[in-house]
C-alpha positions in Angstrom: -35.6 128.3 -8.6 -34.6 131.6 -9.5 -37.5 133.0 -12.1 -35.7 133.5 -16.0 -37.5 135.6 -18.3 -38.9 133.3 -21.1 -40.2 135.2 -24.8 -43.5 133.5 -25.8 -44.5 135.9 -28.5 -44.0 138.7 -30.3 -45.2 142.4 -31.8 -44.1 143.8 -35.1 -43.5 147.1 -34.4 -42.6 149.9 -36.8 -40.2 152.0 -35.1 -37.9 148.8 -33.1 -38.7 145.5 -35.1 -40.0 143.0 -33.4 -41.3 143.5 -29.4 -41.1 139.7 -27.5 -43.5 139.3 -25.1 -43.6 137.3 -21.5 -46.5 135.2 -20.9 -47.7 138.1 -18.0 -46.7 140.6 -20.6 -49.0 139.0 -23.4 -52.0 138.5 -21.0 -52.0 142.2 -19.8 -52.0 143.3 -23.5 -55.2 141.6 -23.9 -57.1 143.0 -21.1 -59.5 145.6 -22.3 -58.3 147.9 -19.6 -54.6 147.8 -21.8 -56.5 147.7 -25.2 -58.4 150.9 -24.2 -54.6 152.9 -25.3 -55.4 151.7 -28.8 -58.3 154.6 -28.6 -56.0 157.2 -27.2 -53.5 159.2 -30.2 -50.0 159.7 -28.8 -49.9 162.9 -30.3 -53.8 164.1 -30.0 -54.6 166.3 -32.7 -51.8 166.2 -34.6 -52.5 164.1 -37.3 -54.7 166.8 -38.6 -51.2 168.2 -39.7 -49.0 166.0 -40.1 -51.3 162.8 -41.5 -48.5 160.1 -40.5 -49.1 160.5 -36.5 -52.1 157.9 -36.1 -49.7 156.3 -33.1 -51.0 155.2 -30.0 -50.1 155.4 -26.5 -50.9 151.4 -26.9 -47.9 151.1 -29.3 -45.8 153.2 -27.3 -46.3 151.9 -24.0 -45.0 148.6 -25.7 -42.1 150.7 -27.2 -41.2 151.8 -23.6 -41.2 147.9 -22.3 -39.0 147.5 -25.1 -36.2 150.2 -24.6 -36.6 150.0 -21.0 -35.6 146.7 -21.2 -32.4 147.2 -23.5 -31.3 149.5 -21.2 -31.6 146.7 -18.1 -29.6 144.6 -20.2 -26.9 146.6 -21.2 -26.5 148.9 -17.6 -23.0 147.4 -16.1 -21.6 148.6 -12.9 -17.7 151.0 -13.1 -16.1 147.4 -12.8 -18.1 146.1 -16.3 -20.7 143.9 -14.5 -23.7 143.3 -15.3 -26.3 145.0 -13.0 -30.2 143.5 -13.4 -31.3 139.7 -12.9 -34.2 138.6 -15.0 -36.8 139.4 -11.9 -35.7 143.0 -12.3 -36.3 143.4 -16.1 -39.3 141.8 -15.1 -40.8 144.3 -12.9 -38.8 146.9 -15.2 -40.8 145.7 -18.3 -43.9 145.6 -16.6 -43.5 149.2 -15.3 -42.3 150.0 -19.1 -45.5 148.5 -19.8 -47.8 150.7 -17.9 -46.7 153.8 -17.3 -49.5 155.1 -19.6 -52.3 152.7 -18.8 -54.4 155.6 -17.1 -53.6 158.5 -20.0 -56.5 160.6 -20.7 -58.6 161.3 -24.2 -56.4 163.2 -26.4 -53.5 162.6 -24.2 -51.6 165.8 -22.3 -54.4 168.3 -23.9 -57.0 166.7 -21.4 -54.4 166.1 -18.7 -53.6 169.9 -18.4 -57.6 170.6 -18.2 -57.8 168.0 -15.2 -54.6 169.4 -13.5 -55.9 173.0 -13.9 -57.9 175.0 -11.2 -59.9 176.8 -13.8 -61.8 173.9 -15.1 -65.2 175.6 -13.6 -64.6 178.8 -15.3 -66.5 180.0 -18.1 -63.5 181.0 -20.1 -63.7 184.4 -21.8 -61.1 184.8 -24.5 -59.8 187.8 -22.6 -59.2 185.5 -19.2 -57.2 183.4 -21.8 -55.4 186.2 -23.0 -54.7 187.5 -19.3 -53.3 184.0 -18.5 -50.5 184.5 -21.2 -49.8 188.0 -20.2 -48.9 186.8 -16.8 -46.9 184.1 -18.6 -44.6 186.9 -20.3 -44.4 189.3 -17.3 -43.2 186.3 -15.1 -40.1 187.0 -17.7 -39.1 190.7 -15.9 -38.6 189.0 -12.6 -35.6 187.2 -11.2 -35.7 183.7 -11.9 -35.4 182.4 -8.1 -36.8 178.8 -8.4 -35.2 175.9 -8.1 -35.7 172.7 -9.8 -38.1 170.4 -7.7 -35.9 167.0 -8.3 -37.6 163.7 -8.2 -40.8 165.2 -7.0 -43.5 162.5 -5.4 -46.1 162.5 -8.3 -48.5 160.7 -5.8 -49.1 164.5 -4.2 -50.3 165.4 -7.8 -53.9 163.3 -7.6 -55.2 163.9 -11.4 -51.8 163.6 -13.2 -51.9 160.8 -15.6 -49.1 158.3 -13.9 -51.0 158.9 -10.9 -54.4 157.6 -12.0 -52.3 154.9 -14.2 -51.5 153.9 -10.4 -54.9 154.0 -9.1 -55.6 152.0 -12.5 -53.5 149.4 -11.5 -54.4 149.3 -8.0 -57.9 148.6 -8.6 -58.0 146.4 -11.5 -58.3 142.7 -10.3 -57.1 141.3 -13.8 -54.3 143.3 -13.8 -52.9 142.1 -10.2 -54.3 138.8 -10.3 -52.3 138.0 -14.1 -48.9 139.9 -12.2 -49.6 137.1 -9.0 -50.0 134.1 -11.3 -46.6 135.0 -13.5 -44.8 136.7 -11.1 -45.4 136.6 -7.4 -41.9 138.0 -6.8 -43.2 141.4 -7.6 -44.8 143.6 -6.0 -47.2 146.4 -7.5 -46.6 149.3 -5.2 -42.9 148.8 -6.7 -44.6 149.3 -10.3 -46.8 152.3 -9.6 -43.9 153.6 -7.4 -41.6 153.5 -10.8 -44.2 154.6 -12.7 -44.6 158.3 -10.5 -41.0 158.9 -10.4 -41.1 157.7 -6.4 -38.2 156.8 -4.4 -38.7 157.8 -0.8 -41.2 154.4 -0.1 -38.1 152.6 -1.4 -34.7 153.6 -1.6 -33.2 150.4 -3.3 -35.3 151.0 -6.8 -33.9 154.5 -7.2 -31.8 152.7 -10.2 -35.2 151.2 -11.5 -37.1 154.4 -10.8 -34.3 156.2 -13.4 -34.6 154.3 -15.7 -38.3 155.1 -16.6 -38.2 158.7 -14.9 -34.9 160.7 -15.4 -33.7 163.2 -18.3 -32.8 160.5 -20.4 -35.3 157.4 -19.8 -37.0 154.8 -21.7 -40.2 156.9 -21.9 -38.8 159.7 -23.7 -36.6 157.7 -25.6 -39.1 155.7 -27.5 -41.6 158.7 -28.0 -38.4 161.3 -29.5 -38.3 158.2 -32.2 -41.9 157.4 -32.8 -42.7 160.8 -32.8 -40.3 161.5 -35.2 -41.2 158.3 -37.4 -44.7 158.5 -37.3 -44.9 162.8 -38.1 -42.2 162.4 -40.7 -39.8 164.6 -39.6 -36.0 164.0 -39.1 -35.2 165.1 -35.5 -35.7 161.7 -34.1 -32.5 160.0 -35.1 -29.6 159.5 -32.7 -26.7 156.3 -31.6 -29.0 154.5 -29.5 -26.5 151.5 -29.7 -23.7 154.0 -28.4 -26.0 155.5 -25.5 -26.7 151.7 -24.4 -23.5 150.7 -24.5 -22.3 153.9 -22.2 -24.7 153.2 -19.4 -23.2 152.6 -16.0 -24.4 152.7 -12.3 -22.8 153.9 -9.5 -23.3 154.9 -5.4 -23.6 158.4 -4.6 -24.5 158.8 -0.4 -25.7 155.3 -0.4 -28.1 155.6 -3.7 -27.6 153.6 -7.0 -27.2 156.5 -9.5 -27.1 155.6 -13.1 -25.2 157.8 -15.6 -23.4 157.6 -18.6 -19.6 157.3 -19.4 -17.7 160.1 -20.5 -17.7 158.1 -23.9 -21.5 158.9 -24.1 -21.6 162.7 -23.7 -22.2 163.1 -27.8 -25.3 161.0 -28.1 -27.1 162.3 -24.8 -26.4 165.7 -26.2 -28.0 164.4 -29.6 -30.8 163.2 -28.3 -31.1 165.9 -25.5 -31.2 168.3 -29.0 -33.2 165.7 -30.7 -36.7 166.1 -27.4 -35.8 170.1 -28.0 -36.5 169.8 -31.8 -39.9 167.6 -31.5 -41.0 170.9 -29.3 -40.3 173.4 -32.0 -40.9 171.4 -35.1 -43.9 169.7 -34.2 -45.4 170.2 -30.5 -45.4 173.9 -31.3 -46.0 173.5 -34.9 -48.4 176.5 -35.6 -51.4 174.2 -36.8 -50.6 171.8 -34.1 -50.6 175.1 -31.4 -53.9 176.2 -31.8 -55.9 173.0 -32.6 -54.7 171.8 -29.5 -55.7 174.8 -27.2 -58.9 174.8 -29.3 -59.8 171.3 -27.8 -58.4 171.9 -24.2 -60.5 174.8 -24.1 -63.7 173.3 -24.9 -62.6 170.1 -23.3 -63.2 173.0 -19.9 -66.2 173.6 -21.5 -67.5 169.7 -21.4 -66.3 169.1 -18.0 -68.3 172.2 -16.7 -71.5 172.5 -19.1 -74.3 170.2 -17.6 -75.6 169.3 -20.7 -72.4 167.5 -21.6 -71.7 164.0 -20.1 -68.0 164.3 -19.4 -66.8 163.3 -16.1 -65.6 165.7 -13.5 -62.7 165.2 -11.2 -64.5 163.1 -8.7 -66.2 161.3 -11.2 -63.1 159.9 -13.2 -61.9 159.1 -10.3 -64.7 157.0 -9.5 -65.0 155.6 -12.9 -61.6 154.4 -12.5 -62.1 152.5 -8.9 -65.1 150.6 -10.2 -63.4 150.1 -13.9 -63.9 146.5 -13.1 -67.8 146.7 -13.1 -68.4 149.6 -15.0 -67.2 150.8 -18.2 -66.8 154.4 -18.0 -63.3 154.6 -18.0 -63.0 151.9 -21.1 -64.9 154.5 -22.8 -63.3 157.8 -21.6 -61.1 157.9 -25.1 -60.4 160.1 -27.7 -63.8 159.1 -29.1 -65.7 160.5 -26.5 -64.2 163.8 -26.7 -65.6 163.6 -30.6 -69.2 161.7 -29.4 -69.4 164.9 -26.8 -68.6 167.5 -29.5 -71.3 166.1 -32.0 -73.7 165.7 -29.3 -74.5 169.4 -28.3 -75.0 169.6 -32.1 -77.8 167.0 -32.3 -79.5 168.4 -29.2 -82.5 171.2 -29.1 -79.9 172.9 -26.6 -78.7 176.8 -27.7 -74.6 176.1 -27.3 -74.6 180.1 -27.1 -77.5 180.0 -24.1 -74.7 178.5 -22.2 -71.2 179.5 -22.9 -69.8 183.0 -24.9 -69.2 182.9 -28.8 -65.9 182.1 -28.3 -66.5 178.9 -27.2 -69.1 178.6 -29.7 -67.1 179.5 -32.0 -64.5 176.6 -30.9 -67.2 174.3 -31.1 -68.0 175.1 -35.1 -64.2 175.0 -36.0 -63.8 171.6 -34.6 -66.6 170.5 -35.8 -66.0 171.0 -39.2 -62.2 170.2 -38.9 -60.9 174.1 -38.6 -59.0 175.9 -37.3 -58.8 180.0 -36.2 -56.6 181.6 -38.7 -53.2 182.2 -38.5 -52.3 186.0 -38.1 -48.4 185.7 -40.1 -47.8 189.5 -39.4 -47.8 188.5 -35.7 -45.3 185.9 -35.1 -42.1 186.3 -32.9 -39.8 184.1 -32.0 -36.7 184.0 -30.0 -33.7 182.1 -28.7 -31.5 183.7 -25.7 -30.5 182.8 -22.3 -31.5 186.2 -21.6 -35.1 186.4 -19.7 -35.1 190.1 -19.2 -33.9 190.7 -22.9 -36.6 188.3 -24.1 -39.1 190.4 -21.8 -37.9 193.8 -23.5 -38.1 192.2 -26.8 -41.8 191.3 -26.3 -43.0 194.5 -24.8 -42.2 196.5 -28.1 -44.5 194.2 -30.0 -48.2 195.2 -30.9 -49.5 191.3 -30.2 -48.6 191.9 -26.6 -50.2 194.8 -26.1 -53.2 194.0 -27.9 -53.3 191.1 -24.1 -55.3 193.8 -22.9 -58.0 194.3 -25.7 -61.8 193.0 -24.3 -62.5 193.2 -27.9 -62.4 188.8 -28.3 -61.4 188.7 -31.9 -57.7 187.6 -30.8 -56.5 184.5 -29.5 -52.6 184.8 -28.4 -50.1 181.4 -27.9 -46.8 181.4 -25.6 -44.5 178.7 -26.1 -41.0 178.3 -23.9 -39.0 174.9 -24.6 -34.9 174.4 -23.2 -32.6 171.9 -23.6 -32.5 170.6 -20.7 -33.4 170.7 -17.1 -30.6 170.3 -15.3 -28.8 173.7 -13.4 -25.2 173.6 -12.8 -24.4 172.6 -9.4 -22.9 176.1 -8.1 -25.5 177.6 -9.0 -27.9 175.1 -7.9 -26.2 175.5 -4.3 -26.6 179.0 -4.8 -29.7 179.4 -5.1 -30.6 176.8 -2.4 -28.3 178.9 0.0 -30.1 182.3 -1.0 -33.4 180.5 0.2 -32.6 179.1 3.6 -30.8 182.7 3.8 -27.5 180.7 5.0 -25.1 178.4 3.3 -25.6 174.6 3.4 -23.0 172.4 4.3 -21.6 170.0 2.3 -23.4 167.0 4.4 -26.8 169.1 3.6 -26.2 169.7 -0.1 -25.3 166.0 -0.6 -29.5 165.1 0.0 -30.1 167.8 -2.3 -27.5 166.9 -4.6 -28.5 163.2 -4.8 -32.1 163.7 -5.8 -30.3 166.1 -9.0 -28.2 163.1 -10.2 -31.2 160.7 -10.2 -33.4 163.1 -12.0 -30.6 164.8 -14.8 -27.9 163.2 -16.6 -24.7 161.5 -14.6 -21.7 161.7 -15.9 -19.7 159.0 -14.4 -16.0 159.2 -14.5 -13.7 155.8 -14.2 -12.2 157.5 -11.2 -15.5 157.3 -9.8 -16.7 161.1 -9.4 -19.9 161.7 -10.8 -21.5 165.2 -11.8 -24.1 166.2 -14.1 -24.0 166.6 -17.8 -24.3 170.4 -17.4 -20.9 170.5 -15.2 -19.2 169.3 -18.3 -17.2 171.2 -20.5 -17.6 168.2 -23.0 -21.0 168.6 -23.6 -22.8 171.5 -25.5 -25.2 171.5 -22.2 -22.9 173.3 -20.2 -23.3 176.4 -22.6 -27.4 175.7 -23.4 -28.3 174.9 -20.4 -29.9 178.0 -19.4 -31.2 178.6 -23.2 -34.9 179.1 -24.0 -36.9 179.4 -27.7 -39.9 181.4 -26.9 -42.5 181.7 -29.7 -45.3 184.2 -29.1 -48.2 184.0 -31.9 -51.7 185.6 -32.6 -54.4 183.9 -34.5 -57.5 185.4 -35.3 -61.3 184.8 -33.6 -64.2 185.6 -36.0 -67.0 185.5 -33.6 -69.6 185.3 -36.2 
């Protein structure tokens, strides 16, 4: 008997209404593991600025089942059929479920401190400094990279959907509530949608896009509860019209999903409405610095032996024995804050240890600060233009101040585009120019494929397919290659 997807309860949620829930679905929410998200902010810091954004990766992981789901529903192939049967949005919502199950304390500020090389450093604000320097002088050189499509996030070991994976893998409730419910699935297809991965695979490449592609379920539901939860307005597009538009296709043997032609205007809106949660709020000036005040000292706690925070190896660890030990339930933004007040309460000299910048760091946080603001300093820029933008920056005093050793000055370098896509001649181009010979067309199709899965489809009744940037009808074709860089300088008292 063919398994049908049954609703046994339901979550009032603010941003979609009511969220049903499956019987595996409302068993996995009650796991401690799954409750731990209710500890981790969405937006870390943020709420210090903008007081609405108390959300949870808990509530949006739920949000992403949801949306994810809708979109199962209403996906129809060119001829109008339908595309999913219920086992699919089965394994869909579970994947929808938890994609963010192994997110770190104050979400992607710790995540970039765990991915980085420099964790061991003792970081001097001038090192900090130099880092951004390098940042704007990268501007003067010829852009010559390509976009890495689709990339295997299982070669990136500390990045959150990877150790949401290992999560998964080792958490005996977890599998042994999937087995009971829903022996048809199987989790290396879960984690695999989860990273982004399609080479184990091939056949849940239409899955995989639907959780990991320019427009997915993920960034859906976080555009809106982002934008509900901060108060701002950006979030609001034709969801309704974007469902209705989705269609799947085969593109050299792989399920592509794409819009309709009909559905240009809304992925532009939203694709407009991700860019403006960047510059309104992500890089909102408060928002800025108290985040790379706390992923500075979160170096700081990882490194400094008189602070308990794991290292690399450690987490790791925590999370393979999460079933007998609860490290990881308490690795949450709460620790980050039990840490912080810690090397207060102790008989330990902070500044025997680190420089008075971090110290510094430490008494601002502490006390709910932040370094001031310096408004004489702020520049900001939108061109498609690199080596204009470079020239532009260069003139400016806060960029040559980059090379002061004098650590009163902290400077921030923001870059946000619409979109990642590249259009496809010059995509070829570029892959031509590095294997120092053209491609054929046989070649570029492998190269090609993984660029549909990854951007936006646009998928003609005639059947051809291309990417929202190849189209004249969408505004993407002219922003594509369109950057807003904000440079700012706050200032480091050093007491």
């Amino acid at each position: 008997m063919a398994y049908r997807i049954e609703f046994v309860d339901r979550i009032l949620d603010p941003v979609h209404g009511f969220i049903d829930l499956t019987q595996v679905e409302k068993e996995i929410i009650e796991l401690p593991i799954f409750k731990r998200l209710q500890s981790l902010k969405q937006l870390s810091l943020t709420n210090w600025v903008f007081p609405g954004a108390e959300h949870t990766r808990y509530m949006h992981s739920l949000g992403v089942m949801h949306i994810v789901d809708l979109m199962a529903i209403n996906l129809r192939t060119v001829d109008y059929q339908s595309y999913f049967n219920d086992e699919q949005r089965q394994l869909l919502r579970l994947a929808g479920l938890l994609h963010d199950i192994g997110h770190y304390p104050l979400s992607h500020v710790t995540e970039y401190v765990y991915l980085s090389t420099l964790v061991e450093e003792n970081q001097s604000l001038f090192d900090y400094n130099q880092r951004v320097k390098e940042q704007i002088d990268d501007l003067q050189k010829s852009d010559t990279r390509i976009p890495d499509y689709m990339k295997d996030r299982y070669t990136v070991p500390m990045h959150h959907e990877y150790m949401g994976t290992e999560v998964i893998k080792n958490d005996n409730d977890i599998k042994r509530i999937i087995n009971k419910y829903c022996s048809f699935v199987d989790i290396e297809d879960i984690c695999d949608i989860i990273v982004g991965c399609v080479a184990r695979k091939p056949e849940i490449s239409a899955m995989v896009q639907l959780i990991h592609s320019e427009v997915d379920a993920d960034g859906i539901d976080y555009i809106m509860r982002d934008a509900t939860f901060s108060g701002t307005s950006y979030g609001g597009f034709e969801l309704g019209l974007l469902f209705r538009n989705l269609v799947v296709t085969k593109y050299n043997n792989i399920d592509i999903i794409g819009i309709r032609p009909k559905g240009i205007s809304v992925v532009d809106q939203y694709l407009i409405s991700k860019y403006f949660a960047y510059t309104q709020v992500i890089f909102n000036r408060h928002v800025a610095i108290l985040d790379t005040m706390a992923e500075i000292f979160t170096k700081t706690l990882i490194r400094l032996s008189k602070s308990t925070y794991p290292g690399a190896k450690e987490l790791l660890s925590y999370i393979k024995n999460h079933n007998t030990n609860d490290g990881y339930l308490k690795f949450t933004d709460r620790s980050f804050w039990t840490q912080l007040d810690a090397l207060n309460k102790t008989d330990v000299d902070l500044a025997d240890y680190v420089s008075a910048f971090i110290v510094e760091i430490h008494e601002k946080l502490q006390h709910y600060q932040e370094f001031e603001f310096n408004k004489e300093s702020e520049f900001m820029i939108t061109s498609n233009d690199r080596a204009k933008v470079y020239e532009s920056i260069i003139g400016k005093d806060i960029y040559h101040n980059l090379d002061s050793k004098e650590e009163n000055r902290l400077v921030l370098f923001h870059r946000k585009g619409f979109t990642s896509e590249m259009p496809e001649g010059l995509y070829r181009r570029k892959i031509d120019d590095i294997n120092n010979e053209p491609i054929t067309d046989d070649e570029f199709k492998d190269y090609n494929t993984k660029r549909l899965q990854e951007g936006v489809a646009v998928i003609e009744p005639d059947g051809d397919i291309h990417l929202l940037v190849d189209d004249k009808k969408s505004i993407m074709s002219f922003l594509y290659n369109t950057n807003t860089y904000i440079l700012r300088e706050y200032l480091v008292d050093n007491k």
